[in-house]
C-alpha positions as CSV (number, residue, x, y, z in Angstrom):
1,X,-4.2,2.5,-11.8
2,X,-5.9,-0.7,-10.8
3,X,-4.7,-2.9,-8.3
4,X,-3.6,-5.7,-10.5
5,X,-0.8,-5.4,-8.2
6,X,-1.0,-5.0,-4.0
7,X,0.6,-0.2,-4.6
8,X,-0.2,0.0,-2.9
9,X,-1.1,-3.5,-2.2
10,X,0.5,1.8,-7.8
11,X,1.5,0.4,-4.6
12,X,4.3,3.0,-3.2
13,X,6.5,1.9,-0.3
14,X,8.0,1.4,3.2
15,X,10.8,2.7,5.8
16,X,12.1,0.8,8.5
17,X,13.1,2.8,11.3
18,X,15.4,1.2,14.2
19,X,17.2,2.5,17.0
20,X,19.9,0.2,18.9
21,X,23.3,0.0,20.5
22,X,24.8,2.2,22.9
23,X,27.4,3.9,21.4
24,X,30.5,5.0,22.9
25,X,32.8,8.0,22.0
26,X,33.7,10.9,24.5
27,X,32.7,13.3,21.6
28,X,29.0,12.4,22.1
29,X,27.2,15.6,24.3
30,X,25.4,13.3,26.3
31,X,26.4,9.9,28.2
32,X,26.9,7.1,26.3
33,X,23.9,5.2,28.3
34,X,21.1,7.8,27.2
35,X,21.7,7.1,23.1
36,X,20.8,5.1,21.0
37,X,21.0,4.2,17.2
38,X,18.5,5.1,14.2
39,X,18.4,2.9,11.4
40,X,16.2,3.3,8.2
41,X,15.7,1.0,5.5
42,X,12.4,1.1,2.9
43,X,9.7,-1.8,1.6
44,X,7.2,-1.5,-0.8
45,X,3.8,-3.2,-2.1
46,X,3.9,-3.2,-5.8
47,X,1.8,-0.1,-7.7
48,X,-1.0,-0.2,-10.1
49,X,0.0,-0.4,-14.3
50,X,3.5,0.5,-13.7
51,X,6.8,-1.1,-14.3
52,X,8.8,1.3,-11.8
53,X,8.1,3.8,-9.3
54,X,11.0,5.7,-8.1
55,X,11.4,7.9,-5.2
56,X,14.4,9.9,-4.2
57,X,14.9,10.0,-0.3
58,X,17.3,12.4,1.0
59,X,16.6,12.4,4.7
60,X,14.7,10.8,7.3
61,X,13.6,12.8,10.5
62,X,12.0,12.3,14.0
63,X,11.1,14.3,16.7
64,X,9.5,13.4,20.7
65,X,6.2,15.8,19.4
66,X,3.9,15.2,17.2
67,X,3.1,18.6,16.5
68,X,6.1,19.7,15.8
69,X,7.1,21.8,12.3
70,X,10.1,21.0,10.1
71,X,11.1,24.6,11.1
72,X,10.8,23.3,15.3
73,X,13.9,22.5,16.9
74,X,14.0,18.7,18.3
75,X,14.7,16.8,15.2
76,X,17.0,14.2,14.6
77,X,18.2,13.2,11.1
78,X,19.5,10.1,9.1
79,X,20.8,12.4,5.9
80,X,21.8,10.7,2.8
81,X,24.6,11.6,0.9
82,X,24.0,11.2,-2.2
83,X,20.0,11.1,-1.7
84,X,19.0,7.6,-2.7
85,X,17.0,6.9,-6.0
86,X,15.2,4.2,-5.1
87,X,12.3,1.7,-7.3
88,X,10.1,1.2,-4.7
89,X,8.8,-2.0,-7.0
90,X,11.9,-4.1,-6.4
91,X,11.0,-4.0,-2.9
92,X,7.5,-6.6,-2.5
93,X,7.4,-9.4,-0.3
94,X,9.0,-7.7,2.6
95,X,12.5,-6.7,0.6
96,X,13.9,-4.1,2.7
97,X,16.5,-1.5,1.0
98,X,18.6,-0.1,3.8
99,X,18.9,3.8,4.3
100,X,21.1,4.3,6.7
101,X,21.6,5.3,10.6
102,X,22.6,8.0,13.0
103,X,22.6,8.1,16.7
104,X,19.2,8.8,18.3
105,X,18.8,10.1,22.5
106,X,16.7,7.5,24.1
107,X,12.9,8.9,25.0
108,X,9.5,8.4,23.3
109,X,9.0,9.7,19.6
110,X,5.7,10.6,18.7
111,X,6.4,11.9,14.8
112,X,8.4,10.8,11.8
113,X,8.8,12.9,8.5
114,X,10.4,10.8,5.1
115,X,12.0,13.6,3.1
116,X,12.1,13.2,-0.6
117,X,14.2,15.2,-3.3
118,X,12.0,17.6,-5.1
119,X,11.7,17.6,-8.9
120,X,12.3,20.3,-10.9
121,X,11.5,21.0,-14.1
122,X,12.1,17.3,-16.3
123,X,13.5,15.8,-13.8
124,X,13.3,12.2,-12.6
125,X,14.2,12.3,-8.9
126,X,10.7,11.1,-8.7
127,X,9.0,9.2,-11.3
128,X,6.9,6.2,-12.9
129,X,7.3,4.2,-15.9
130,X,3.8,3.2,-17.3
131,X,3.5,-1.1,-17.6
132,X,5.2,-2.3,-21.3
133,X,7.1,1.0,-21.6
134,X,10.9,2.4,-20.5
135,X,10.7,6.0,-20.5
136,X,10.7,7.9,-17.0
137,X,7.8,10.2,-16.4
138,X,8.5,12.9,-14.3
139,X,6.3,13.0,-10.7
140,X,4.8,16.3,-9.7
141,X,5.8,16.3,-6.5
142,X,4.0,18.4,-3.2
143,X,5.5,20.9,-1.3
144,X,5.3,17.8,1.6
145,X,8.9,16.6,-0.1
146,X,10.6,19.4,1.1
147,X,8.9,19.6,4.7
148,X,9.1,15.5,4.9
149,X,6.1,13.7,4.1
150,X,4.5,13.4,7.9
151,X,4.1,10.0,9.9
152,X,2.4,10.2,13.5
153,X,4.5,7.6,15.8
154,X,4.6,5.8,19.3
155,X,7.9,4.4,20.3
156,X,10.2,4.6,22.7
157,X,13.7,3.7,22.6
158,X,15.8,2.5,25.4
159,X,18.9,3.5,26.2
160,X,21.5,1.2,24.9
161,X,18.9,-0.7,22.9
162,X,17.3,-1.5,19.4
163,X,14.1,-0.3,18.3
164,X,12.4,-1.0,14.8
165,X,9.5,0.7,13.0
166,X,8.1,0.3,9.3
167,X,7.0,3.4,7.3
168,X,5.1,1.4,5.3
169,X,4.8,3.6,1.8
170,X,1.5,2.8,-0.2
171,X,2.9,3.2,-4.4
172,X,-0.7,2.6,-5.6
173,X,-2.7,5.3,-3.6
174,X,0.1,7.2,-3.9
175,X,0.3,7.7,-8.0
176,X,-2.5,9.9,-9.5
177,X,-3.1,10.9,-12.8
178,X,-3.1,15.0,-13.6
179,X,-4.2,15.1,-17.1
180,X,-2.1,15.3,-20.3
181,X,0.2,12.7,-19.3
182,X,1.0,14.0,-16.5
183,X,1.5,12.1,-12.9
184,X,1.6,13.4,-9.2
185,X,2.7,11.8,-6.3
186,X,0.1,12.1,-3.2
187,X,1.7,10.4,-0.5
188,X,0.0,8.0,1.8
189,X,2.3,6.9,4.3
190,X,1.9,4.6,7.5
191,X,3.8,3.3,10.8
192,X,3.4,-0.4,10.8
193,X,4.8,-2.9,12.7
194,X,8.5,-4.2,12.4
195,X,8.6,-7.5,13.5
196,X,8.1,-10.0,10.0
197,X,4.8,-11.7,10.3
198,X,1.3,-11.9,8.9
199,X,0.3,-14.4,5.7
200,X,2.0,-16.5,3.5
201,X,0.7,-18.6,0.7
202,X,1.5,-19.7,-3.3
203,X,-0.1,-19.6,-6.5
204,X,0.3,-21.8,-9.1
205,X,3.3,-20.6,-11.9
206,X,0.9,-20.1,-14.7
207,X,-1.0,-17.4,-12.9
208,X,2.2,-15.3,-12.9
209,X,1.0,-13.9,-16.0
210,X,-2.3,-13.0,-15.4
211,X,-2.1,-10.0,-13.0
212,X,-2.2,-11.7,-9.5
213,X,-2.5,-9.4,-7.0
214,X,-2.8,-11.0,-3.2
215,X,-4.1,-8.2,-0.8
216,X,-4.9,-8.6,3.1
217,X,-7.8,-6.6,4.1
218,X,-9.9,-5.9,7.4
219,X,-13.9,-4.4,6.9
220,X,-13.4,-4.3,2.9
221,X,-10.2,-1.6,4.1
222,X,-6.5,-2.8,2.1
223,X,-4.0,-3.4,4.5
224,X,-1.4,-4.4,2.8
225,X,-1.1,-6.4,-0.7
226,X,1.4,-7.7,-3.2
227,X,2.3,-9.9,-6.1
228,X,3.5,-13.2,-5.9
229,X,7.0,-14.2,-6.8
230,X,8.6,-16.0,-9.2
231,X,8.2,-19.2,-7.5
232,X,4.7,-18.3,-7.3
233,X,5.1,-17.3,-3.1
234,X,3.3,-14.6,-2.2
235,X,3.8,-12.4,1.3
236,X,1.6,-10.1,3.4
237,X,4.1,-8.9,5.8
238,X,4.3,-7.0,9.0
239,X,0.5,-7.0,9.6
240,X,-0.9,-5.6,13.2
241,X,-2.4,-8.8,15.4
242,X,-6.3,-9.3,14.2
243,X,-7.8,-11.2,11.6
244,X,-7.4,-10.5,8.1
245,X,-9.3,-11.0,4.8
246,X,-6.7,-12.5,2.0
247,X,-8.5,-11.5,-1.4
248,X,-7.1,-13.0,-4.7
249,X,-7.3,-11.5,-7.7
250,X,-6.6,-11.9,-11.4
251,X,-7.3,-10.8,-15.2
252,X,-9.1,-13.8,-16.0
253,X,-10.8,-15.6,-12.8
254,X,-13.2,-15.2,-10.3
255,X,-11.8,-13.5,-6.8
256,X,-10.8,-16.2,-4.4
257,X,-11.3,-14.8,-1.0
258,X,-10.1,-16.5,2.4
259,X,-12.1,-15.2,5.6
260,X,-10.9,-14.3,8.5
261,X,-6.7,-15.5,8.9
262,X,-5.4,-15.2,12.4
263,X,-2.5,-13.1,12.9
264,X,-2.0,-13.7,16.1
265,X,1.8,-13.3,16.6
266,X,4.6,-10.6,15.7
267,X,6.6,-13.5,14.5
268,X,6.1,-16.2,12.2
269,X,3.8,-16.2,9.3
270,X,0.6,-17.8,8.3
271,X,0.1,-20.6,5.4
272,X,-3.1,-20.4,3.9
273,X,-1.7,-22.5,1.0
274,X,1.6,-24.7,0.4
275,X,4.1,-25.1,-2.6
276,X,2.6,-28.5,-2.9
277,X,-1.1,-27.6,-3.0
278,X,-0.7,-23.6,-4.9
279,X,-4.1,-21.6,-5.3
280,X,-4.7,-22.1,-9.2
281,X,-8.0,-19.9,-9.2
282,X,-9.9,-23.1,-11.3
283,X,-12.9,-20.4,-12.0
284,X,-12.3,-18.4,-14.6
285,X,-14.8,-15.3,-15.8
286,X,-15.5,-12.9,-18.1
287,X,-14.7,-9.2,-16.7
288,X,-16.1,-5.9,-16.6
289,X,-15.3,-2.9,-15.9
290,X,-16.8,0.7,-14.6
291,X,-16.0,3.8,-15.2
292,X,-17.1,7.9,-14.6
293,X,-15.7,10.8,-12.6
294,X,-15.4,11.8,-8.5
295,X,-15.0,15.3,-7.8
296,X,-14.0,16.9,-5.4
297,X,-16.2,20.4,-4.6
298,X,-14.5,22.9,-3.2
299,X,-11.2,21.6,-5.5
300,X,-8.2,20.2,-4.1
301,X,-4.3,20.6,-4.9
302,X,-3.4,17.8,-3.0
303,X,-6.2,15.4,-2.8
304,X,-8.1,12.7,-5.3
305,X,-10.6,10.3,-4.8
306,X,-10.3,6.6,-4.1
307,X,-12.9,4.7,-6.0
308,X,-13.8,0.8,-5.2
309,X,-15.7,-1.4,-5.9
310,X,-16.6,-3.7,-3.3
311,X,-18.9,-7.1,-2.3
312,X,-20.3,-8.3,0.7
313,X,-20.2,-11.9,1.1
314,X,-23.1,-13.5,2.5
315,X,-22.1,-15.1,5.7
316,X,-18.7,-13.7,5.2
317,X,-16.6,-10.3,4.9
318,X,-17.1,-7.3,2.8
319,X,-14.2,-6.9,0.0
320,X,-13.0,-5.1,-2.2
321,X,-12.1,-6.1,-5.2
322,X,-10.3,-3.4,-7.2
323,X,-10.0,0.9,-6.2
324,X,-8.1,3.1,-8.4
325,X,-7.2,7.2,-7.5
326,X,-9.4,8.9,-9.7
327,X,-7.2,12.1,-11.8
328,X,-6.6,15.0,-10.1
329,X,-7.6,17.6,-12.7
330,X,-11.1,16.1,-14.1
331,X,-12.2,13.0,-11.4
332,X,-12.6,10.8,-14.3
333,X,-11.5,6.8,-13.1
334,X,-12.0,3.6,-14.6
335,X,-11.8,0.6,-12.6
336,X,-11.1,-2.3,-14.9
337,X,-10.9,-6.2,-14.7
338,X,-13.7,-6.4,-12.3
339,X,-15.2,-10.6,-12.1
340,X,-18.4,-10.9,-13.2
341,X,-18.5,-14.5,-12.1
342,X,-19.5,-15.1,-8.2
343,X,-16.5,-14.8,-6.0
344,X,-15.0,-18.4,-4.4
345,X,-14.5,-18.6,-1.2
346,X,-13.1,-20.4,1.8
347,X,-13.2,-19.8,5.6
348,X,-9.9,-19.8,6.9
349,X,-8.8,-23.2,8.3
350,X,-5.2,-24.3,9.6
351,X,-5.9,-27.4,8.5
352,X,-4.6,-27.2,4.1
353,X,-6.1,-27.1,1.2
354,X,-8.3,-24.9,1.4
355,X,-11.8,-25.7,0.1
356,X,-13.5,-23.0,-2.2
357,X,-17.0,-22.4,-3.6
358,X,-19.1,-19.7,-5.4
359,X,-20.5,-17.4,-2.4
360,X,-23.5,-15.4,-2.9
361,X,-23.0,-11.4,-2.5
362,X,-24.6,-8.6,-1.5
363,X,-24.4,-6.5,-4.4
364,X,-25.5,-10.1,-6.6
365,X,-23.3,-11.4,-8.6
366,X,-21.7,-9.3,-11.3
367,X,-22.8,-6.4,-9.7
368,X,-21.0,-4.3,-7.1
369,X,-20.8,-1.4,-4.9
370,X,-18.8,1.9,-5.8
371,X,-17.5,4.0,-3.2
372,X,-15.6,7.3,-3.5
373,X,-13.6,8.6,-0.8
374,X,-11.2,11.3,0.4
375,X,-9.4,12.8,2.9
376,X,-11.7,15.7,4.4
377,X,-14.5,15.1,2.3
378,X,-17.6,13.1,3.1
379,X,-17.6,9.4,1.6
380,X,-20.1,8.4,-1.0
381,X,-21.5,4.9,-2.5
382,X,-23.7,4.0,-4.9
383,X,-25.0,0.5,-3.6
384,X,-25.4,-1.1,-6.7
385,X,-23.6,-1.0,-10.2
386,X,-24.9,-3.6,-12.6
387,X,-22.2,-4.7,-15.1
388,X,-23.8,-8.0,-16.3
389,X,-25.1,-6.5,-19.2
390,X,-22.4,-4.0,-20.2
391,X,-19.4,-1.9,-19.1
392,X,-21.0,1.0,-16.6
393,X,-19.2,4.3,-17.6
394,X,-21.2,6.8,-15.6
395,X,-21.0,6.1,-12.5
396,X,-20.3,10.1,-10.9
397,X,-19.6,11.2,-7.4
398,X,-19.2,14.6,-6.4
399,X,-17.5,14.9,-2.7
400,X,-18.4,17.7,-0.6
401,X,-16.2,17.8,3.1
């Protein structure tokens, strides 16, 4: 599970959440002017060395308090019937796949829970399909599914108005290795804006076959990524205001990284290249590739680390270049494809093309920084990880909270 992808941006995917209308009908237990209208649709960033990920979603809940059960009273839910099998791959770019919608009492809503059909025994209600393969492999699935996998939110919806919210569902963090073949899903779920913005560009077509992945990233932290299209456009969509990172990367060439792209607006999106001038990535490298195990001490039934490897470019950001969830059951990860040619790299300007050259980095070049993460445990790095010479394949972390 490398991000040669986005997945997510293995990665896994998105819900959009909307409330609107007024809705009339004397049969409604309240006035017409206090409700509103829920509407859920789903979007995804593509996920790491797999054809399909698939996801079963049989309901969609929210409640005013954040701290409230499944068992709590105060939900409202958008139930699907059938439950919808869904491959959260078709869904890059900003695709949306609609879910559905149910009247909604206007107020402020402070939690939102995706709930996902459980599998049982072989079952494929949730599942991958490994890159160059068809079968479906089964996801071990938590106990989360059945509860709803648990969002904290902040809207309010008006009476007699829309509202719209993105569950944006991350496939690549999400997907973790068990041993033996086997797969579990570990959701990792976030609220992000609605409104389509953030960062636009193109690659040139022959790069569509050599693992582009386009990610937008803030202090070396993924935001959000994707693959580009068929046409070679690539999207980074519904981004919080700031300024982003865009970092490039490939099987066969150097990371291209633009620093610093203003998103500025909830509308509109940002060129940092044109159909007419595409990034072609002209540096091409020789790759490396590290590898060991991160633990995690006391064991965890739900958690894995996240391993990346990351640079810090002189005079510019700190990226990160590839992470991959390391497997549940023995910590071992490999994080492959890693440049050892310096990365290019242009400041962002609104004025196009963009003009790239080798940057120097903090690890030096063909070296990098490995850091191992998880949720409740403390975060490790090592600061440097030679691979100029050869493939590094013990590189160990053992987390402790």
């Amino acid at each position: 599970m490398n991000p040669k992808v986005s997945l997510l941006p293995l990665f896994l995917a998105s819900a959009l959440l909307a409330a609107c209308g007024g809705g009339g009908g004397g049969s409604s237990s309240q006035p017409t002017q206090t409700m509103g209208t829920l509407a859920v649709s789903m979007t995804d960033a593509p996920a790491c060395g797999f054809d399909a990920v698939n996801v079963t979603v049989n309901k969609v809940r929210v409640n005013t308090s954040a701290t409230a059960s499944d068992t709590d009273g105060g939900w409202t839910d958008i139930t699907l019937s059938p439950a919808k099998k869904i491959n959260l791959l078709n869904l890059t770019n900003g695709t949306l796949d609609a879910l559905g919608q149910t009247s909604l009492a206007a107020g402020h809503y402070n939690q939102v829970r995706l709930v996902l059909d459980a599998n049982t025994g072989n079952a494929t209600n949730n599942s991958v399909v490994l890159s160059g393969t068809t079968t479906e492999i089964s996801l071990d699935t938590p106990s989360a599914v059945q509860s709803g996998i648990k969002m904290n939110a902040d809207f309010t919806v008006e009476a007699g108005q829309r509202y719209d919210l993105v569950m944006d569902f991350d496939a690549c963090k999400s997907i973790v290795t068990k041993g033996n073949g086997k797969y579990a899903l570990k959701p990792v779920v976030k609220v992000i804006p609605t409104a389509l913005n953030g960062i636009s560009g193109f690659v040139s077509l022959p790069l569509l076959t050599d693992g582009v992945v386009v990610s937008a990233q803030q202090n070396g932290a993924v935001i959000a990524s994707t693959t580009p299209s068929s046409t070679g456009e690539f999207d980074l969509t519904r981004l919080p205001l700031g300024n982003y990172d865009v970092v490039i990367t490939s099987n066969t060439h150097a990371a291209y990284v633009v620093g610093g792209v203003p998103v500025t607006s909830l509308t509109g999106m940002v060129p940092i290249s044109t159909t007419a001038a595409p990034f072609t990535l002209a540096s091409t490298s020789l790759m490396g590739s590290i590898s060991g195990t991160a633990t995690l001490t006391p064991a965890s039934a739900t958690e894995s680390a996240l391993v990346s490897a990351k640079q810090a470019i002189s005079g510019g950001p700190t990226v990160t270049l590839r992470y991959t969830n390391a497997d549940m059951v023995s910590g071992a990860y490999s994080i492959t494809k890693l440049p050892l040619s310096a990365p290019q790299y242009a400041a962002y300007s609104a004025t196009l093309p963009l003009s790239f050259g080798a940057a120097l980095t903090t690890p030096t070049t063909g070296m990098y920084k490995v850091e191992a993460s998880a949720t409740g445990y403390t975060t490790l790095a090592i600061p440097t990880v030679d691979i100029t010479a050869a493939d590094q394949t013990n590189v160990n972390f053992s987390l402790i909270p």
